[in-house]
C-alpha positions as CSV (number, residue, x, y, z in Angstrom):
1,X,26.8,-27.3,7.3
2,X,26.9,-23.5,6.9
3,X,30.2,-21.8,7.3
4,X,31.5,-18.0,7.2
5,X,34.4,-17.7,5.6
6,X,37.1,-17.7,2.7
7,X,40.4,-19.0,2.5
8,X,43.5,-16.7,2.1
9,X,45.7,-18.8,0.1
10,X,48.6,-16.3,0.8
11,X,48.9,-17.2,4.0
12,X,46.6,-20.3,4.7
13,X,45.0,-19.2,6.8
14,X,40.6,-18.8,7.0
15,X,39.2,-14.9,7.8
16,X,35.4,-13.9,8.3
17,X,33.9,-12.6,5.7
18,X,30.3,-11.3,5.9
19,X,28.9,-13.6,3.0
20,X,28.0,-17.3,4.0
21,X,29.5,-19.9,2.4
22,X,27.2,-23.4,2.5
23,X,29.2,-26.5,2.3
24,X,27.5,-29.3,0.2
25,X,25.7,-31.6,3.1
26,X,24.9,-35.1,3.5
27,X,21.8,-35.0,2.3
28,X,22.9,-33.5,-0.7
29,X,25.1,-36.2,-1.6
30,X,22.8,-38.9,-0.9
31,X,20.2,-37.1,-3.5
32,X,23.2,-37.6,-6.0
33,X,22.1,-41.2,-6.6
34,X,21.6,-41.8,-10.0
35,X,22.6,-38.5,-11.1
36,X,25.7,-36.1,-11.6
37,X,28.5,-38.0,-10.9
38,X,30.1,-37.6,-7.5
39,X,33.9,-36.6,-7.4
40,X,36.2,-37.6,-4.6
41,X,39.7,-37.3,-3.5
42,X,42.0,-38.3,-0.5
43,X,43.5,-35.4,1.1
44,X,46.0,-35.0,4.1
45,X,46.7,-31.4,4.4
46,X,44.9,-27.4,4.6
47,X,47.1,-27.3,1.4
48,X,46.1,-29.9,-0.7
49,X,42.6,-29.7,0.3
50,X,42.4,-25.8,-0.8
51,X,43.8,-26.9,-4.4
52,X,41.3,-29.6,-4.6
53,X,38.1,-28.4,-2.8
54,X,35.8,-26.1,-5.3
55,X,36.6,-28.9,-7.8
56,X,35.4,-32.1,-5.4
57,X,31.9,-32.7,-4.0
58,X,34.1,-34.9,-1.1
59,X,37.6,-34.8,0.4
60,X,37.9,-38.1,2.2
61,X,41.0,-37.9,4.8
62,X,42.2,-42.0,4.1
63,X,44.2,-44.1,6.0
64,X,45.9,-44.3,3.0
65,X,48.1,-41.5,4.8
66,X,49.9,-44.0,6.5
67,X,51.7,-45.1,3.2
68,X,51.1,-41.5,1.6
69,X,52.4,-39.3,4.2
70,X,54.1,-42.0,6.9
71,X,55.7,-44.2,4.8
72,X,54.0,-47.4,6.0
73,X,54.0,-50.3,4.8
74,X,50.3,-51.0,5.4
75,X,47.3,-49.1,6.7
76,X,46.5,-51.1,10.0
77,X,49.3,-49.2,11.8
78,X,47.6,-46.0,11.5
79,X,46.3,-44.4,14.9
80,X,43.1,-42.0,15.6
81,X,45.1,-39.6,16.1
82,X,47.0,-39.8,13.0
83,X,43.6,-39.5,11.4
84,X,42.6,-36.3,13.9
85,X,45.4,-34.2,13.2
86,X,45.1,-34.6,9.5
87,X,41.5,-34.6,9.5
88,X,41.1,-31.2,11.5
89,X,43.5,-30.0,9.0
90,X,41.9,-30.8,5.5
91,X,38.4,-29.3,7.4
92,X,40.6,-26.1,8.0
93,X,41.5,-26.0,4.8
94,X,38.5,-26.2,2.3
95,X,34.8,-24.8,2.5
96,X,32.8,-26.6,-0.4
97,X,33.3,-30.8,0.0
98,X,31.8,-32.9,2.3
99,X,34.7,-34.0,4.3
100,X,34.6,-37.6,5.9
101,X,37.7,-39.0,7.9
102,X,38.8,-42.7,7.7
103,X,38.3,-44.6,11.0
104,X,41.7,-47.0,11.2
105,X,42.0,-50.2,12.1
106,X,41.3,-51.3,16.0
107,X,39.3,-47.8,16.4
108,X,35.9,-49.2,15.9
109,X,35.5,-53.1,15.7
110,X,35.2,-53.7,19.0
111,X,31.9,-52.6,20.0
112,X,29.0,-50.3,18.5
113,X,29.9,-48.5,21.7
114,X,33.7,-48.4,20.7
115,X,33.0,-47.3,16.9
116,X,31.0,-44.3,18.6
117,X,33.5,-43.1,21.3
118,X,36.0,-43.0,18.7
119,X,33.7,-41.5,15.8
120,X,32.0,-38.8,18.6
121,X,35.9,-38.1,18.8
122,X,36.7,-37.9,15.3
123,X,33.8,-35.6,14.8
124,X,34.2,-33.1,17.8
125,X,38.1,-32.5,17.2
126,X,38.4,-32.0,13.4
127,X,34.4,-30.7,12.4
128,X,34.4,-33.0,9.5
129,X,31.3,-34.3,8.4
130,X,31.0,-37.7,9.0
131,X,33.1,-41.3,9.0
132,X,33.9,-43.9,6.8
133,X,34.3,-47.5,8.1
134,X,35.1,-50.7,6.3
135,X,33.5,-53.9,6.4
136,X,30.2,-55.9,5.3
137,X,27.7,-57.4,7.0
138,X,29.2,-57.8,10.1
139,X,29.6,-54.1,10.4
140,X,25.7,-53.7,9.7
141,X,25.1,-53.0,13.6
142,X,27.6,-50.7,14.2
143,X,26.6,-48.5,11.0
144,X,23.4,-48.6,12.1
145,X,24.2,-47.7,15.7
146,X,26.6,-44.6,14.7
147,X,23.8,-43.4,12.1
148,X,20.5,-43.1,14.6
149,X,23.3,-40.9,16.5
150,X,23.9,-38.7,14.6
151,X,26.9,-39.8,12.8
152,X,27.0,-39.8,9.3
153,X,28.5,-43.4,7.5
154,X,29.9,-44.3,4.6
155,X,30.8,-48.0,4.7
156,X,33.5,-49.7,2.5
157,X,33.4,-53.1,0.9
158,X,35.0,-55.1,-1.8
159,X,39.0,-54.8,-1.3
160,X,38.9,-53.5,1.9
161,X,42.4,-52.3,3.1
162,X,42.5,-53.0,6.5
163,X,41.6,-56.7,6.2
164,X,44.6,-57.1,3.9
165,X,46.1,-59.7,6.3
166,X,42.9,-61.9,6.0
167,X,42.2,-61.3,2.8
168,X,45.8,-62.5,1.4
169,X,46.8,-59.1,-0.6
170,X,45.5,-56.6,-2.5
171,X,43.7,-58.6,-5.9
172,X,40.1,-57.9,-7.3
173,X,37.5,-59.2,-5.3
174,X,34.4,-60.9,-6.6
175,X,35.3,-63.3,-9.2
176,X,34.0,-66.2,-7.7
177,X,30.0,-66.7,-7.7
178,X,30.3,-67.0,-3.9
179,X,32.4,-64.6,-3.4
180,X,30.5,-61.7,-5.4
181,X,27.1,-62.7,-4.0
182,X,28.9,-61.9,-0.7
183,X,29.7,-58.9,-1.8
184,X,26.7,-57.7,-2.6
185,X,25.1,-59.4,0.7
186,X,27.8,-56.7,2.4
187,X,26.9,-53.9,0.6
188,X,23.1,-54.4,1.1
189,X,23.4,-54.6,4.7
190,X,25.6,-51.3,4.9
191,X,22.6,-49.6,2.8
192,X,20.1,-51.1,4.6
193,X,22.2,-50.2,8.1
194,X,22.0,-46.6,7.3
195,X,25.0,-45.8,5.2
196,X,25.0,-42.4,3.2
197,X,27.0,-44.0,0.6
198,X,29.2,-46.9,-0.4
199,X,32.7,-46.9,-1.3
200,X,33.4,-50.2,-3.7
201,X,36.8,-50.7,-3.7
202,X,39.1,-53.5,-6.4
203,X,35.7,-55.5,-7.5
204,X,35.4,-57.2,-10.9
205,X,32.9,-54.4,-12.8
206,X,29.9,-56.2,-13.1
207,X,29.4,-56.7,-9.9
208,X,30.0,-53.6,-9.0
209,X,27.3,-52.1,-11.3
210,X,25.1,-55.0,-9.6
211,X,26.1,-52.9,-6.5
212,X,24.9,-50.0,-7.8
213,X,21.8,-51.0,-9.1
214,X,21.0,-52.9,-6.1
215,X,21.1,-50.3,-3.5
216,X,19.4,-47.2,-2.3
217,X,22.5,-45.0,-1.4
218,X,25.2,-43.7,-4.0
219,X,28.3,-45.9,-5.1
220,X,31.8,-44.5,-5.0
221,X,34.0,-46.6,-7.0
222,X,37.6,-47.0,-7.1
223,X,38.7,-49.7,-8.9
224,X,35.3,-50.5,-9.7
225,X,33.2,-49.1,-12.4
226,X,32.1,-46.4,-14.6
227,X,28.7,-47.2,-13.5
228,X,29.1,-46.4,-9.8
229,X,27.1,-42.8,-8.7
230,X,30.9,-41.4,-8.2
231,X,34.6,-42.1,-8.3
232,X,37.6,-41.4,-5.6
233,X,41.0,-42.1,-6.3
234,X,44.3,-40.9,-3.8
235,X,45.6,-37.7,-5.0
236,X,49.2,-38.8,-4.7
237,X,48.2,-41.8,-7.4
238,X,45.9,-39.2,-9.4
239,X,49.5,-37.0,-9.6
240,X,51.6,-39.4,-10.2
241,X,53.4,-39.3,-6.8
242,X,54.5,-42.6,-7.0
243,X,56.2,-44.9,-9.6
244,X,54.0,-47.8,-9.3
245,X,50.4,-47.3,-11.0
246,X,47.5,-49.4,-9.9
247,X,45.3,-51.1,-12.8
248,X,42.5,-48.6,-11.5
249,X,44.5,-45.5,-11.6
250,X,44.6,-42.8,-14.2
251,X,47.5,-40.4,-14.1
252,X,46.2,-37.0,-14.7
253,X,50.2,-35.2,-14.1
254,X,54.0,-36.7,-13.8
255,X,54.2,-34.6,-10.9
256,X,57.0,-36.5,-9.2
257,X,58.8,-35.8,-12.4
258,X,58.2,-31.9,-12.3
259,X,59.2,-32.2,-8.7
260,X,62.6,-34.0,-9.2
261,X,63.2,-31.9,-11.7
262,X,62.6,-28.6,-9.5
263,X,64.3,-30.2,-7.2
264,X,67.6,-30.8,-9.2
265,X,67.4,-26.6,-10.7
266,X,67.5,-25.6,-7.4
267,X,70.7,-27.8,-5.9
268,X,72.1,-26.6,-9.0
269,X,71.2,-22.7,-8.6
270,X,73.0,-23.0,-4.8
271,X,75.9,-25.1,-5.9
272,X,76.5,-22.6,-8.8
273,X,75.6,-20.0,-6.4
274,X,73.1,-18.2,-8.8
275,X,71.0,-18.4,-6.0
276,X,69.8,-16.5,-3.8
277,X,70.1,-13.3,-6.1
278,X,69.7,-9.5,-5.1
279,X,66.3,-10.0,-5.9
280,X,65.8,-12.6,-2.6
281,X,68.0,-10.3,-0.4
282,X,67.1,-7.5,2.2
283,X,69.2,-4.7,1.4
């Protein structure tokens, strides 16, 4: 996808320039397979997704926004459009990453025919680059269905969010033998189906370097391995948003910490009335 323009991060706002900026493409990240690592983040907003775009190859807009921005308490209450607005947003607001948007829960089950009204949807209203839906082998048909039209897939198994009712909470998947060979059974019908790549999600590591090794499209692991062709965590986890930490997380900032803190300088600044000063004043 070729664009042409910049972002003004004074105002937020994108303004033609003459030079074309080319976004990193589909293709592109399916010939990552094996190669440089592919880096992923969750974003929600233009904001965020301007801080984070020159150093991701993919922004994926999750349904994790329904805890991250909604205060949920799970993701299958999010709605399409939820995932619209925020999608059209984070497309607004970067020019490099692939940008894929989460399909929630009820959107796309239903039918091949469903998954593409709602996906043909997703696409025309926020210009992101393609979808992600979760599920294994039973989602085969529809990934297949959605990729011979022209929408771009990445398919989801392992812990798969949305299923969290059926699946009896959050654990690491795959530690029985039958369990991990069904797995990998799911994530060799989504490659097979058409997928662009695989996000393996809260699976014991070996299998998710069997994963890997076993199919033809790249491997983004979270809560997976160091093995898979890429890694995504959510940015509010990666920040330290959040007091509880995940196993799989890595806290690269406190920033809820630095926040609070802020936070606390400032109440005191206006209680104290040291602020605003002359400096913040029209005279």
């Amino acid at each position: 996808m070729s664009t042409t323009f910049t972002l003004d991060t004074a105002t937020s706002r994108a303004h033609p320039v003459p030079e074309p900026v080319r976004r990193l493409t589909v293709p592109g990240i399916q010939k990552r397979k094996g190669g440089e690592p592919i880096v992923m983040l969750t974003a929600y907003t233009a904001r965020m997704a301007q801080l984070l775009d020159r150093h991701c190859d993919m922004l994926l807009v999750g349904d994790s926004l329904g805890q991250v921005i909604y205060g949920l308490d799970t993701t299958v209450k999010v709605t399409l459009e939820m995932m619209i607005a925020h999608g059209a947003a984070v497309v607004r607001g970067s020019y490099h990453s692939v940008v894929i948007v989460d399909m929630p829960f009820g959107s796309y089950e239903g039918s091949p025919e469903q998954a593409f009204a709602s996906a043909a949807r997703v696409m025309k209203e926020t210009g992101a680059a393609g979808v992600k839906l979760e599920g294994g082998a039973v989602m085969a048909p529809t990934v297949a269905f959605l990729s011979q039209r022209g929408i771009p897939v990445v398919g989801h198994v392992g812990l798969t969010p949305q299923a969290v009712n059926a699946l009896g909470g959050y654990g690491a998947r795959g530690r029985s033998e039958a369990e991990a060979a069904k797995i990998l059974e799911d994530a060799r019908a989504i490659d097979a189906a058409g997928a662009f790549a695989l996000v393996v999600e809260g699976v014991v590591e070996p299998l998710a370097r069997d994963i890997t090794a076993a199919i033809a499209c790249p491997t983004i692991g979270i809560g997976a391995s160091p093995a898979c062709d890429g890694q995504v965590l959510v940015v509010d986890d990666m920040l330290g948003m959040f007091e509880r930490v995940p196993r799989f997380v890595e806290r690269f900032d406190e920033l809820a910490t630095r926040i609070d803190a802020a936070a606390a300088s400032y109440a005191a600044a206006v209680r104290e009335r040291r602020f605003p000063t002359e400096k913040q004043l029209y005279l």
